[in-house]
Every structure is written in C-alpha cells, then in structure tokens.
C-alpha positions, 0 to 999 in steps of 0.5 A: 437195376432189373437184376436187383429188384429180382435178386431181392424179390427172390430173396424176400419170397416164402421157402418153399416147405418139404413135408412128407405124407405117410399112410399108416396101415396095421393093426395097430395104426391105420390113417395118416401122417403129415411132417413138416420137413426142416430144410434149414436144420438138416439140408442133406437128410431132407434131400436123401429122405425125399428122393427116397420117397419120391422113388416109392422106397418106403412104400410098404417098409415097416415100423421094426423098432417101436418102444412105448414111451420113446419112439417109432423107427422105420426106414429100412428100404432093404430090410424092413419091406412087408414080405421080406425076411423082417428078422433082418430089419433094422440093420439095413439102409438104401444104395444111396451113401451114408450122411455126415451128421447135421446136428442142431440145437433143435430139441427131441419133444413129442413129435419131433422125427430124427434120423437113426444111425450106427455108433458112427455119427455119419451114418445115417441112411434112410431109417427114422423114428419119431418120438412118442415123448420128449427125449432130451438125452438125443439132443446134439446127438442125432439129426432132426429132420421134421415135426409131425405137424397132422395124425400124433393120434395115428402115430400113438397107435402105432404096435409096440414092439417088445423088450428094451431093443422094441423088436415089432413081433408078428406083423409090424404096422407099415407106411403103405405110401409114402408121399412127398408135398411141398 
C-alpha cells in the first residue's frame, strides 16, 4: 500500500520546469534572456540543448542569422564562437549526434524558440532562433523546444543582419553566458 501512496504522490507532484538564462551582450542587445523549456514537446532537443549549456558550449557563441521581422539563429558551438572564423558560422553543430525531429502542433508566435536544421528534418544539433513575429509557415516543420517567458525587449534589440539569408556583418551580439534553471 506504501509503494502506492508514493507511486501516486510522485505522480500527483509539479514537473520540474527547464529553462534556460541567456546574457546577451553587443551592440545591439545587452540584458537578459529567460525561456521557458518545453520538456513535453520536445524531450530529446531539451535534453541535447541543456547538456550543451550546462557543459558552457554556448557561452561566447554568437547570433549569425538575424532577420527583421522573423527570427534571431544562434547555436553554432563550432563555428559561431566570438574569435573564430564567423564566415563559417551557421554551417556547423556540436559533437553530440544530430535529433530526429519531435514536431508539435505548438505554433510559431513571437517569442517561441525552435531548433534550426538542414533540409533533413533530423537534423537538428545545437543551433536555435527565436521568433521576433509569428511565422505560421514553420509550424509542423521544425521542433519547438521553448518560449521566452523574461527579456523580448532584449531580444528586439538583438543587430540585424543583412540581406534575405540575415548574415550579422561586423561584430555579431552573443550569448555571453548561457545558464541552465530549473
């Protein structure tokens, strides 16, 4: 009877919620960045982007795509580091294997963050965006893995990039610390 009352207890208790804290620093955005992580939606994206933060990968990793109106990318733990060649970033992941897709039915509105990827659904790593607008056309197509809950106003503020692709030129604004809550 024990076991059951615990089973149940265990079952009845609060998820625990894991979020991710990103200082922002440029010249464009400086402040903080606080996203909800959505455990449910996307298990296996959640795990691979906390371990990565919890390791310090994306400390100093820069936002190269940036396209007003639609979305800040970031992510690339071996291309996109402040000092490194940034011409390369973008095109580059972690040594941790590529993610088979977990798409929802979660819809792509301001705020939302999702994993970036090839043309190979499943090949998602360790880059992300998140949205300045909704974007209806990636719902069902990409994996959402958060929500900006604290700091749009910071991510607003993130340097644009230029032309349709949103390369960043000169110096990119970066997450200077990436931080895993729970």
């Amino acid at each position: 009877m024990r076991k059951l009352v615990a089973a149940f207890t265990l079952l009845a208790s609060p998820a625990f919620a894991t979020g991710l804290e990103i200082e922002i620093e440029g010249e464009g955005a400086n402040g903080t960045v606080v996203i909800d992580l959505f455990e449910d939606l996307a298990p296996k994206h959640v795990e691979q982007i906390t371990a990565l933060a919890a390791a310090g990968q994306y400390d100093g990793v820069v936002f190269h795509r940036v396209i007003d109106g639609f979305m800040a990318q970031t992510g690339d733990v071996e291309h996109g580091r402040i000092g490194s060649d940034l011409r390369r970033a973008g095109t580059g992941g972690s040594d941790r294997p590529d993610l088979p897709a977990e798409f929802s039915d979660f819809n792509y509105d301001r705020g939302v963050v999702g994993m970036a990827r090839a043309q190979d659904p499943n090949s998602a790593n360790s880059q992300f965006f998140i949205m300045f607008e909704p974007g209806p056309f990636l719902n069902g197509q990409y994996t959402v893995i958060g929500q900006v809950t604290d700091g749009m106003d910071v991510v607003d503020a993130i340097k644009r990039g230029d032309g349709p692709n949103g390369a960043v030129i000169g110096q990119p604004d970066a997450m200077k610390k990436v931080t895993v809550t729970e």
